[in-house]
C-alpha positions as CSV (number, residue, x, y, z in Angstrom):
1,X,153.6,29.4,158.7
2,X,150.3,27.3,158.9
3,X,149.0,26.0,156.1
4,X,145.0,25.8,155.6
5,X,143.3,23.4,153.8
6,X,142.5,24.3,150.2
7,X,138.9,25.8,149.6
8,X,136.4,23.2,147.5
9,X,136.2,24.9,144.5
10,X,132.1,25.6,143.7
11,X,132.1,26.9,139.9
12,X,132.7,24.8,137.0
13,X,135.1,25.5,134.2
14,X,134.3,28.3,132.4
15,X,133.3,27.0,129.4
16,X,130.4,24.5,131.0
17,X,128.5,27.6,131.3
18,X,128.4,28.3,127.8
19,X,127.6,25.4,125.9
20,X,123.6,25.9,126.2
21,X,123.1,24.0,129.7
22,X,120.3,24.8,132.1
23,X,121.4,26.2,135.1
24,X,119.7,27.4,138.4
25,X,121.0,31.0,139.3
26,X,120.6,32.8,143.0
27,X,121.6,36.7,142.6
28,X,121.6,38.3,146.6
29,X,120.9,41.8,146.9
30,X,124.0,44.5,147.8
31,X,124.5,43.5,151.1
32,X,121.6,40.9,151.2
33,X,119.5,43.6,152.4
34,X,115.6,43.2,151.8
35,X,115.1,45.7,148.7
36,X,112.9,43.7,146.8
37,X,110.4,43.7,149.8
38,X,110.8,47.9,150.5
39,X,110.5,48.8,147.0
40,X,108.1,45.7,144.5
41,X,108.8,48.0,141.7
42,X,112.0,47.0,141.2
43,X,111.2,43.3,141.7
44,X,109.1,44.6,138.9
45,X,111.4,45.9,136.8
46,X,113.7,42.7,137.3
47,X,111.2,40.9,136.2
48,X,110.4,42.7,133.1
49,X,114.5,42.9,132.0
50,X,114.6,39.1,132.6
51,X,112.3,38.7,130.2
52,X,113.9,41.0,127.5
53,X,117.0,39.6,128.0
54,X,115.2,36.0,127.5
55,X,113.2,37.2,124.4
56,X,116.7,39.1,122.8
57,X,119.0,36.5,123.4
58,X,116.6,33.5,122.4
59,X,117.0,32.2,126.0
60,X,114.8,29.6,127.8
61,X,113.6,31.0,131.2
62,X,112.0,28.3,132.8
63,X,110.9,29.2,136.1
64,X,112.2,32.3,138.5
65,X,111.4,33.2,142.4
66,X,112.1,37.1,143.6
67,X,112.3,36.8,147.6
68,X,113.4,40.0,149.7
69,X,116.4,40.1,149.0
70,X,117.6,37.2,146.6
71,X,116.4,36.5,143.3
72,X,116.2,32.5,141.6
73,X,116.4,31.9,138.1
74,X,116.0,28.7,136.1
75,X,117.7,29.1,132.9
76,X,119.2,27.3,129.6
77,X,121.2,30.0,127.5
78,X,123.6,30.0,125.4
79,X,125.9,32.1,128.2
80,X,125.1,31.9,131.1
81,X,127.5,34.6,132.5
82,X,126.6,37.1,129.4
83,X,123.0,36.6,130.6
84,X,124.0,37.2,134.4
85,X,126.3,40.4,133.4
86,X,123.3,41.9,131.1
87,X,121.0,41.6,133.7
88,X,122.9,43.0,136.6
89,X,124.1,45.8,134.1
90,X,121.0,47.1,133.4
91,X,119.1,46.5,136.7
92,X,121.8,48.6,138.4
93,X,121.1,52.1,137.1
94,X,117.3,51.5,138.1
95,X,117.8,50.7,141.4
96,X,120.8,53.7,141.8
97,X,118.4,56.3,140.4
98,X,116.1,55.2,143.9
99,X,119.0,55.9,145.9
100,X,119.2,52.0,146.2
101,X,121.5,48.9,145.4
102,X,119.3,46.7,144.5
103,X,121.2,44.9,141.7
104,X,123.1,41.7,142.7
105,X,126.2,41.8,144.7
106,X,127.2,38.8,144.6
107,X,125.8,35.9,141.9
108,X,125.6,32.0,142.7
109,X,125.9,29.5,139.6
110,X,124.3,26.5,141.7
């Protein structure tokens, strides 16, 4: 049996992203497909919960970027992966009401 090469591993330790660090975040659409182009009322909407979260959870949102179909945060949180998981939690039923997946698929802790 051939053996491969082991993958580089990309993610921290867990616990890095919960001691308060700033962190830049990329979330991809479902698919990477370009909702946030075909519908700006959900990069709207994003937007808006971003902020919420931010203001509820005492975060620091520093900067953010929504592209077609990606979305960039810069962030310093407490939990960074509770802030991730709020946010795609309550984007999702938004976007599924439009007959749309525009909440992240797959999330990228740079």
């Amino acid at each position: 049996m051939q053996q491969f090469p082991e993958r580089k591993k990309i993610r921290l330790p867990l616990n890095t992203y919960a001691q308060g660090n700033t962190f830049s975040i990329a979330i991809t659409t479902y698919k990477r497909y370009p909702w946030f182009q075909l519908y700006p009322e959900l990069a709207e909407k994003f937007t808006q919960l971003c902020i919420e979260e931010v203001e509820k959870r005492e975060a620091s949102l520093y900067a953010w970027c929504i592209m077609p179909d990606h979305i960039h945060i810069l962030l310093q949180d407490k939990s960074i992966i509770a802030f991730v998981r709020a946010i795609k939690g309550e984007a999702n039923p938004d976007s599924t009401k439009k007959g749309t997946r525009a909440s992240a698929a797959a999330t990228q802790l740079l």
